[in-house]
GUZA-886538 format. One record per atom (N, C-alpha, C): residue in one letter; x, y, z. Coordinates in steps of 0.05 Angstrom, whole numbers, plus 32768, in hexadecimal, padded with zeros to 4 digits. Layout:
GUZA-886538
AXYZ ...
end
This chain:
GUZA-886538
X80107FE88000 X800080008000 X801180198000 X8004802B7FEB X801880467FEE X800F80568007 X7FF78063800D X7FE28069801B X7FCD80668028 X7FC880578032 X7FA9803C803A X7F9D804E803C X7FA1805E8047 X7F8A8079804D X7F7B8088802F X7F8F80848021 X7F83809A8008 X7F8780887FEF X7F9C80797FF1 X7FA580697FD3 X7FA8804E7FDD X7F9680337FC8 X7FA5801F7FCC X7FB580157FB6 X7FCA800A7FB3 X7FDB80037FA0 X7FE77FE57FA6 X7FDD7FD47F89 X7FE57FB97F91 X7FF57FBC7F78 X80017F9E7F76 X800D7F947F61 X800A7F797F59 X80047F717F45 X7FFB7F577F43 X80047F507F29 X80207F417F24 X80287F3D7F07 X80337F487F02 X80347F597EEF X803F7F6F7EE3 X802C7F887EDD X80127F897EEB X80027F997EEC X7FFB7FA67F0D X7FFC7FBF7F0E X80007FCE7F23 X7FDF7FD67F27 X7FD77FE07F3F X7FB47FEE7F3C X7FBE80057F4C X7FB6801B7F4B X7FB4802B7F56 X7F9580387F61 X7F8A80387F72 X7F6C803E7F7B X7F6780537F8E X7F6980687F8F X7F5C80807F98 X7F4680717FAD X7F4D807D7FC2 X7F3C80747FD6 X7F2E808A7FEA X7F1F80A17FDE X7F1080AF7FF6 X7EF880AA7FE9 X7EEC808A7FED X7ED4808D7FE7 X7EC080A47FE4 X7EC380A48006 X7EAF80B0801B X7EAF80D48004 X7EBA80D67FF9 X7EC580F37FEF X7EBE80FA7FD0 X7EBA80DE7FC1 X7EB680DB7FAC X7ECF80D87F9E X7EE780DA7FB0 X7F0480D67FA5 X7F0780EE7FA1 X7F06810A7FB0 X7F0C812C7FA6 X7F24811F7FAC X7F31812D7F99 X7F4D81337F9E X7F6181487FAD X7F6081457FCB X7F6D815D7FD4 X7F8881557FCC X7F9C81727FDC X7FB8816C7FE3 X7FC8814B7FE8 X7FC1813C7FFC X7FC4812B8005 X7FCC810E7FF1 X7FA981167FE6 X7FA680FC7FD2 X7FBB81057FB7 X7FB8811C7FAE X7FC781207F92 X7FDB81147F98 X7FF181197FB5 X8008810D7FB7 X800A80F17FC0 X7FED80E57FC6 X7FEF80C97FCC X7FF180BB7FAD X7FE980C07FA1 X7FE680C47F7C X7FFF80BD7F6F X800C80D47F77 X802780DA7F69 X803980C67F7A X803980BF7F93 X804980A47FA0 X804480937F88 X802B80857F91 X8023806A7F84 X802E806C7F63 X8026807A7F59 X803A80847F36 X805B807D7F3B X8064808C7F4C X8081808A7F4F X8085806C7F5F X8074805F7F65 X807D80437F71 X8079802C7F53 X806180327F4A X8061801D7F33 X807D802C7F19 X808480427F1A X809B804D7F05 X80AA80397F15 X80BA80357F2A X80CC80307F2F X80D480127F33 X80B8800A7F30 X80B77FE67F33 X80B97FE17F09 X80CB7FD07F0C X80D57FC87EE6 X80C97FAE7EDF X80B67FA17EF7 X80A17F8C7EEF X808B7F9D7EE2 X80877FAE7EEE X80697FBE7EE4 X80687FC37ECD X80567FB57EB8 X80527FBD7E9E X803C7FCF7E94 X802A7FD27EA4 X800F7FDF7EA2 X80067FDF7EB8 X7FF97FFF7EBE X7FEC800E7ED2 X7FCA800F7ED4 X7FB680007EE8 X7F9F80067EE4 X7F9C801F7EFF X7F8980277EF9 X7F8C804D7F03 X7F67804F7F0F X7F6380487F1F X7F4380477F26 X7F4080587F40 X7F1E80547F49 X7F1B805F7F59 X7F0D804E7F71 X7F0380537F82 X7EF180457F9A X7EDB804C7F9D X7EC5803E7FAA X7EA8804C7FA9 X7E9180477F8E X7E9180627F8D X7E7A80627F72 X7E89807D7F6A X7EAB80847F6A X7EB3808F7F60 X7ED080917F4F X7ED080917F40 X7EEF809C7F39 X7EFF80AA7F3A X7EF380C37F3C X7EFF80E17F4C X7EEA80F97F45 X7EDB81067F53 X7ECA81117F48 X7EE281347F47 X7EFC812F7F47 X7F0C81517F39 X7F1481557F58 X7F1E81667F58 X7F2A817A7F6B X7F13817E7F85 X7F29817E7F9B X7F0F817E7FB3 X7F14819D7FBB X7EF081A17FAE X7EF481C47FB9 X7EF581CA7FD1 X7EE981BE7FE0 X7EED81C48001 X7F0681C1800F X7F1881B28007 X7F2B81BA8011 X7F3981D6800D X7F3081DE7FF7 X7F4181FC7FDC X7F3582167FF1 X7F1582177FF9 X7F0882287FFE X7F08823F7FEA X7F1182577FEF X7F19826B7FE1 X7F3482717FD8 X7F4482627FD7 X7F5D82587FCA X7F6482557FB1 X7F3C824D7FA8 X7F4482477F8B X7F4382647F76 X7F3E82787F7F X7F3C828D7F78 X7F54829B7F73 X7F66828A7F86 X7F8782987F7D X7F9282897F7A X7FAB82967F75 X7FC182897F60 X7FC0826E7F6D X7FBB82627F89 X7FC482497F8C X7FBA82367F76 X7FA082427F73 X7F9682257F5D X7FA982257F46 X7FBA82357F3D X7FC982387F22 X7FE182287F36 X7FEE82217F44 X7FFF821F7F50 X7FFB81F97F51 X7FDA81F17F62 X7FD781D57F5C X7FD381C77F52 X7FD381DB7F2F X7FCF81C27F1C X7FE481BF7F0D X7FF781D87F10 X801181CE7F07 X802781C47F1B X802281C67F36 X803481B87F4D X803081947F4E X800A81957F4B X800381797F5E X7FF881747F44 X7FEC817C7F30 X7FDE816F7F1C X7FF281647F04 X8004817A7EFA X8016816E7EDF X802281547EED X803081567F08 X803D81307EFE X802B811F7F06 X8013811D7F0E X8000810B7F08 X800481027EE9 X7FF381167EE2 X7FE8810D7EBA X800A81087EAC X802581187EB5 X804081157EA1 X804880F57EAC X803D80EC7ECE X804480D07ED1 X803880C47EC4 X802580C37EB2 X800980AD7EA1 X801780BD7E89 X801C80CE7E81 X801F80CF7E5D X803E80D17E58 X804D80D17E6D X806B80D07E66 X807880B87E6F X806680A67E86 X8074808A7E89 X807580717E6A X808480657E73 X808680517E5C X807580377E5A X8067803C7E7F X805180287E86 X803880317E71 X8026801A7E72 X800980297E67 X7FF980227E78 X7FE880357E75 X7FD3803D7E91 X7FC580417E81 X7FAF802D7E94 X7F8A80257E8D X7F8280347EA5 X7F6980467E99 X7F5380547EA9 X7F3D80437EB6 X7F38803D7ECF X7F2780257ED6 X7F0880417EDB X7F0080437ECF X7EEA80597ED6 X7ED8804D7EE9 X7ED6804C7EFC X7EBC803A7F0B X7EA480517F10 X7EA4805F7F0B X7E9480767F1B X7E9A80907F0E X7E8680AB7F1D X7E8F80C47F0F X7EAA80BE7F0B X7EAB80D97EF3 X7EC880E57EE8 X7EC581057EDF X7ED1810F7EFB X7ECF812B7EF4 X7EE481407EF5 X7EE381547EEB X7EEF81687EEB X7F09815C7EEA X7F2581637EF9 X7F4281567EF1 X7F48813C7EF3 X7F3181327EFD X7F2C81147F05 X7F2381067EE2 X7F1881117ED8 X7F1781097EB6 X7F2E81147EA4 X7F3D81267EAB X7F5881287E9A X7F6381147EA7 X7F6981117EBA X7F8180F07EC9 X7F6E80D87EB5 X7F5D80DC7EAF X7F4780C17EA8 X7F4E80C27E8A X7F4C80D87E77 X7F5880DA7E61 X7F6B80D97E54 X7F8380DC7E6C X7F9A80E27E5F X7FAC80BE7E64 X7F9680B87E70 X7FA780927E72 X7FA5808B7E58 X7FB380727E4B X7FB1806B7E36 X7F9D805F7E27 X7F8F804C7E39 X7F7B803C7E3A X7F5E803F7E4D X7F4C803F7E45 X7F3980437E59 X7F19802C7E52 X7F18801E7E7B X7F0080167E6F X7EEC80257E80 X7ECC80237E7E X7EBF80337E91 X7EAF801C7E9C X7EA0801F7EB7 X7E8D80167EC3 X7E7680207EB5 X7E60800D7EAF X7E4080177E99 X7E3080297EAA X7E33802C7EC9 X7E2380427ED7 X7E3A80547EDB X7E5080567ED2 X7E6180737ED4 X7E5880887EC7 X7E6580987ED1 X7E6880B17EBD X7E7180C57EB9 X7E7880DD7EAC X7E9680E97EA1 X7E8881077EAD X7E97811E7EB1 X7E8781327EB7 X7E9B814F7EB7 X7E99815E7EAA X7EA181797EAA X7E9181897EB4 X7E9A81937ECE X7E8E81A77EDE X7E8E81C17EDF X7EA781CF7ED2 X7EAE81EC7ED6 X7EA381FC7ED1 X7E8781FB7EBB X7E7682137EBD X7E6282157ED5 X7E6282007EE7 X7E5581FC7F01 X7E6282097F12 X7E7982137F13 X7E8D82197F2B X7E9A82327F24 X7E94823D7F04 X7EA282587F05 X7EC282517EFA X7EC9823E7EF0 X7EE482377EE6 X7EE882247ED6 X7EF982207EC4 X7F0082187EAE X7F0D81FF7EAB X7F0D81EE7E9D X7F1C81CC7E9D X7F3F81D77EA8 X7F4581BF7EAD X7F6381C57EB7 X7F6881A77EB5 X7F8781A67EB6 X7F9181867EAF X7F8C817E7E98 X7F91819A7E89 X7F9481927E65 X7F7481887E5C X7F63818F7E6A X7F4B817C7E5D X7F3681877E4F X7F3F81A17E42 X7F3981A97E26 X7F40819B7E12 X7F5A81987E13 X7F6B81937E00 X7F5D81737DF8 X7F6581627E1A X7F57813F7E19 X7F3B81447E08 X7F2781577E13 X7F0C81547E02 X7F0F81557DE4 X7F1B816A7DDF X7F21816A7DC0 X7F29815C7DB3 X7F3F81467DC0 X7F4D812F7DAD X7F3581197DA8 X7F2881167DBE X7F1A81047DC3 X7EFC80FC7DB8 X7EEE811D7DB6 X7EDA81257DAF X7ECF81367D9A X7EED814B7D91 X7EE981607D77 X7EE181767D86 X7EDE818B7D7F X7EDF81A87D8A X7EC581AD7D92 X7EA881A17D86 X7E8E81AF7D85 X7E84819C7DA2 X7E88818A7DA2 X7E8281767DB7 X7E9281767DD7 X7EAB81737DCB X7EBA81867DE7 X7EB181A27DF2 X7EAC81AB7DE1 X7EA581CA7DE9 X7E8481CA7DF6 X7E7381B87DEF X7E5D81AD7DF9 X7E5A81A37E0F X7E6D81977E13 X7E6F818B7E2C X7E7F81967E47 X7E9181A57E3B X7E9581BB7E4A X7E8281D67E5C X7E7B81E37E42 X7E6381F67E47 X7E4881EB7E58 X7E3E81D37E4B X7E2181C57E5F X7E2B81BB7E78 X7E4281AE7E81 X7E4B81A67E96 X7E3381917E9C X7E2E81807E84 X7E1981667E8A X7E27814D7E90 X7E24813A7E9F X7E3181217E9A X7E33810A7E86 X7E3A81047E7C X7E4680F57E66 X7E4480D77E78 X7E2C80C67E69 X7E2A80A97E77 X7E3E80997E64 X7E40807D7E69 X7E5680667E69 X7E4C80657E46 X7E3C80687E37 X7E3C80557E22 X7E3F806D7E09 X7E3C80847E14 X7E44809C7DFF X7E5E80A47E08 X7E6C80A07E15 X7E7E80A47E1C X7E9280907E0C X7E8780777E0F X7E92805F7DFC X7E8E80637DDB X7E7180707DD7 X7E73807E7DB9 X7E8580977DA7 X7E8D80A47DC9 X7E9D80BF7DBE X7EBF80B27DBC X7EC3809B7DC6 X7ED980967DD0 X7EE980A37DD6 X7EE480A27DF4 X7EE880B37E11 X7EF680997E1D X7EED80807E16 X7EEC80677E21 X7EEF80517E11 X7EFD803A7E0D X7F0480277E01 X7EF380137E04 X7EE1800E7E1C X7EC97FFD7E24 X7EBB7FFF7E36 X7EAF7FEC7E3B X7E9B7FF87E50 X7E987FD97E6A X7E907FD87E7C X7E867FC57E8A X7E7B7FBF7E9B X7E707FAC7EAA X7E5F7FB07EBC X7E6D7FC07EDC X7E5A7FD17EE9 X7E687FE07F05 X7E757FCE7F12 X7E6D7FB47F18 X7E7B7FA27F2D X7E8B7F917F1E X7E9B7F947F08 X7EAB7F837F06 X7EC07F9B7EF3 X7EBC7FB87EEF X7ECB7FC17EE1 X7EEC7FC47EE5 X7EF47FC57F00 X7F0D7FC87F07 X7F177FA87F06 X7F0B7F967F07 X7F157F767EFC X7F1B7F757EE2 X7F027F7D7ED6 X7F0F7F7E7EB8 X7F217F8E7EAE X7F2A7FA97EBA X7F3E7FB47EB1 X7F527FA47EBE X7F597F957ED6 X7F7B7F887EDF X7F717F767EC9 X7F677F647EBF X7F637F547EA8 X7F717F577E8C X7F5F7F727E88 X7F717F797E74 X7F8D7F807E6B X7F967F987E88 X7FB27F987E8C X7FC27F7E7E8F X7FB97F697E94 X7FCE7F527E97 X7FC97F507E7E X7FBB7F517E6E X7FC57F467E4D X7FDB7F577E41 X7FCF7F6C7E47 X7FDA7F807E37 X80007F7B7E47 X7FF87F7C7E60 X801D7F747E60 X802B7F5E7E62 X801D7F4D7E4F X802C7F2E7E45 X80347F3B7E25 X802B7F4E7E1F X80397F597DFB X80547F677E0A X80607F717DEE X807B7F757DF7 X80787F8E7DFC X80887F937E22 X80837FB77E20 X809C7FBF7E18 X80AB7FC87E03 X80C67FD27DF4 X80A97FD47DDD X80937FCA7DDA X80847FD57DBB X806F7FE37DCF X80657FDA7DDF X804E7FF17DF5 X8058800E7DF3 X807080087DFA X807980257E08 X808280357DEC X808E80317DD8 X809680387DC3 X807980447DB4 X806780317DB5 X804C80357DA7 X8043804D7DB5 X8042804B7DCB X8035805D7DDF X8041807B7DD5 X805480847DDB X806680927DCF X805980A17DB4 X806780987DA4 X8052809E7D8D X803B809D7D8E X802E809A7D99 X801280A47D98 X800F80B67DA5 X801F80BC7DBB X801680DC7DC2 X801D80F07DB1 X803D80F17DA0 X804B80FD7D90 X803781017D7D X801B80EB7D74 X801380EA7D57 X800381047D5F X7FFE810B7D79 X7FE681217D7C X7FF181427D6B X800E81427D6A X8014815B7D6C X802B815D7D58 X802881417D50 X804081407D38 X803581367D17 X804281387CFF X803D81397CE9 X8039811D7CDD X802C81137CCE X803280F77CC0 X804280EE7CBC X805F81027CB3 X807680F97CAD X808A80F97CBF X8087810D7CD7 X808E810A7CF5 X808B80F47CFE X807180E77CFC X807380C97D09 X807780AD7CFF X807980BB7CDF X808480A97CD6 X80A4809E7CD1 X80A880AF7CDC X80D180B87CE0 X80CD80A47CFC X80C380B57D15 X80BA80A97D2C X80BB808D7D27 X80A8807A7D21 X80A280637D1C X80BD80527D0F X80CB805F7CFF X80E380487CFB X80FC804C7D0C X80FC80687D1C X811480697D29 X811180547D42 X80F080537D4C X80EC80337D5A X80EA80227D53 X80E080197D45 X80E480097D2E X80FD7FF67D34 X8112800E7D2F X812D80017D2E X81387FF47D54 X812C7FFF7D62 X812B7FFD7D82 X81207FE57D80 X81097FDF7D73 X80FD7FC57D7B X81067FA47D72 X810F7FB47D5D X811F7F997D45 X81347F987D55 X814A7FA57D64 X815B7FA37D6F X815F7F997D86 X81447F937D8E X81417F8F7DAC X813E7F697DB3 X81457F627DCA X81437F497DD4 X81297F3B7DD1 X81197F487DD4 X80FC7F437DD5 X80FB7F3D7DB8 X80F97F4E7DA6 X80F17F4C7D8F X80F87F2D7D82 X81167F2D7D7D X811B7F137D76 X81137EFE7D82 X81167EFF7DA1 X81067EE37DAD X80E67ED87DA2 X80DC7EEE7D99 X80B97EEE7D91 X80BA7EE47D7A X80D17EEF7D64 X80D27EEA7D48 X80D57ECD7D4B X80E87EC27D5A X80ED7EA47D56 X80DC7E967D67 X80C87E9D7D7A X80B57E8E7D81 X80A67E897D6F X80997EA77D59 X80847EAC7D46 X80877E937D35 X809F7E917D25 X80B77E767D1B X80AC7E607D21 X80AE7E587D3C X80B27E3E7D47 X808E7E317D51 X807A7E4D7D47 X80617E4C7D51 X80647E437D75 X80737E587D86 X806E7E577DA4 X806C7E767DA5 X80607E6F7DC6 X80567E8E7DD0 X80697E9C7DDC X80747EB47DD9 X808F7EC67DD4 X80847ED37DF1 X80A67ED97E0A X80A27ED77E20 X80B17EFD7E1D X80A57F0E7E21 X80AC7F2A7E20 X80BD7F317E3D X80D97F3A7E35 X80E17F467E43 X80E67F5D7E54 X80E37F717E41 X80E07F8B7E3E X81007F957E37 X810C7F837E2B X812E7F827E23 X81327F7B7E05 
end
């Protein structure tokens, strides 16, 4: 456990969970928890079994954003500019700059910076009674944790901007139509099926996870021919690598190829 109080963090395989634990709270995210957050991130970075990160919540929540009550009138000054670039950037730079890949276990709301952390994982499945929620025209303030930018990739300008401005909630199966979400599943078994999935996903080779991963964030902001330069300079990383050949001569010999990450 990184935190019993606020975060639980197991490990099982080569798949890590990380679970936000203020039920009772809806999972706000004060001070405390952001940095119980950023432990558990820096414990699965540092473990080299961990191939993939599942990222959930407790309750009937996932994180319903920033806990205003702790902020009071705080958020009015500069501090709030202060905790989303102090406590918020290495949250989301640990999920889009690690080499792990991180699945969004959505069990419940997803709100306000609590759906940029939900967006910006690689993979995401949702619970079918969840649901996604932009609040800031409710509160007098604006997305933060990049999640303009997340809506737009995800949704296109007219629809992000929709969902911004109405501050309506977004249920499990349009959320799955906008792809916001990779699937969907039932409430009581969604965080099973996401460790499920992460154990598949890290029996493939992570030297192509992490490489892939990579480029795909690059593809957001870079040119066809940018990533297609991209793609063979790994390319050549992968052909070069231990893994690779071991798989090629399993592929050969028709056996199942044991990934190293070498």
């Amino acid at each position: 456990m990184t935190d019993e109080a606020l975060v639980n963090y197991s490990v099982d395989g080569h798949v890590a969970t990380i679970q936000l634990n203020r039920a009772k709270a809806m999972n706000a995210m004060n001070h405390a928890l952001r940095m119980a957050i950023r432990d558990a991130q820096a414990k699965a970075e540092q473990d080299s079994a961990v191939r993939v990160v599942v990222l959930t919540g407790s309750g009937n929540s996932f994180t319903s954003g920033t806990d205003l009550k702790e902020l009071g009138d705080f958020v009015t000054k500069k501090g709030m500019f202060d905790i989303s670039v102090r406590d918020y950037k290495p949250i989301l730079d640990g999920i889009s700059k690690s080499d792990k890949i991180y699945i969004a276990a959505i069990n419940g709301v997803a709100g306000g910076v609590g759906l940029s952390i939900a967006l910006t994982c690689d993979l995401a499945i949702m619970a079918e009674g969840a649901t996604c929620f932009v609040p800031f025209t409710n509160i007098g303030l604006v997305p933060d944790g990049g999640l303009s930018w997340l809506l737009l990739q995800h949704m296109g300008s007219k629809r992000a901007f929709a969902a911004i401005a109405e501050a309506e909630h977004i249920d499990a199966a349009t959320s799955l139509d906008l792809g916001i979400v990779n699937r969907l599943a039932p409430d009581e078994t969604v965080l099973a099926e996401a460790q499920t999935w992460a154990a598949t996903l890290a029996e493939r080779a992570p030297l192509s996870l992490a490489y892939s991963k990579q480029i795909m964030r690059a593809a957001h902001t870079s040119s066809h021919d940018q990533i297609a330069l991209l793609e063979s300079e790994f390319q050549m990383k992968c052909a070069n690598s231990e893994d690779s050949g071991n798989a090629i001569a399993a592929f050969l010999t028709k056996q199942k190829p044991v990934f190293k990450g070498r």
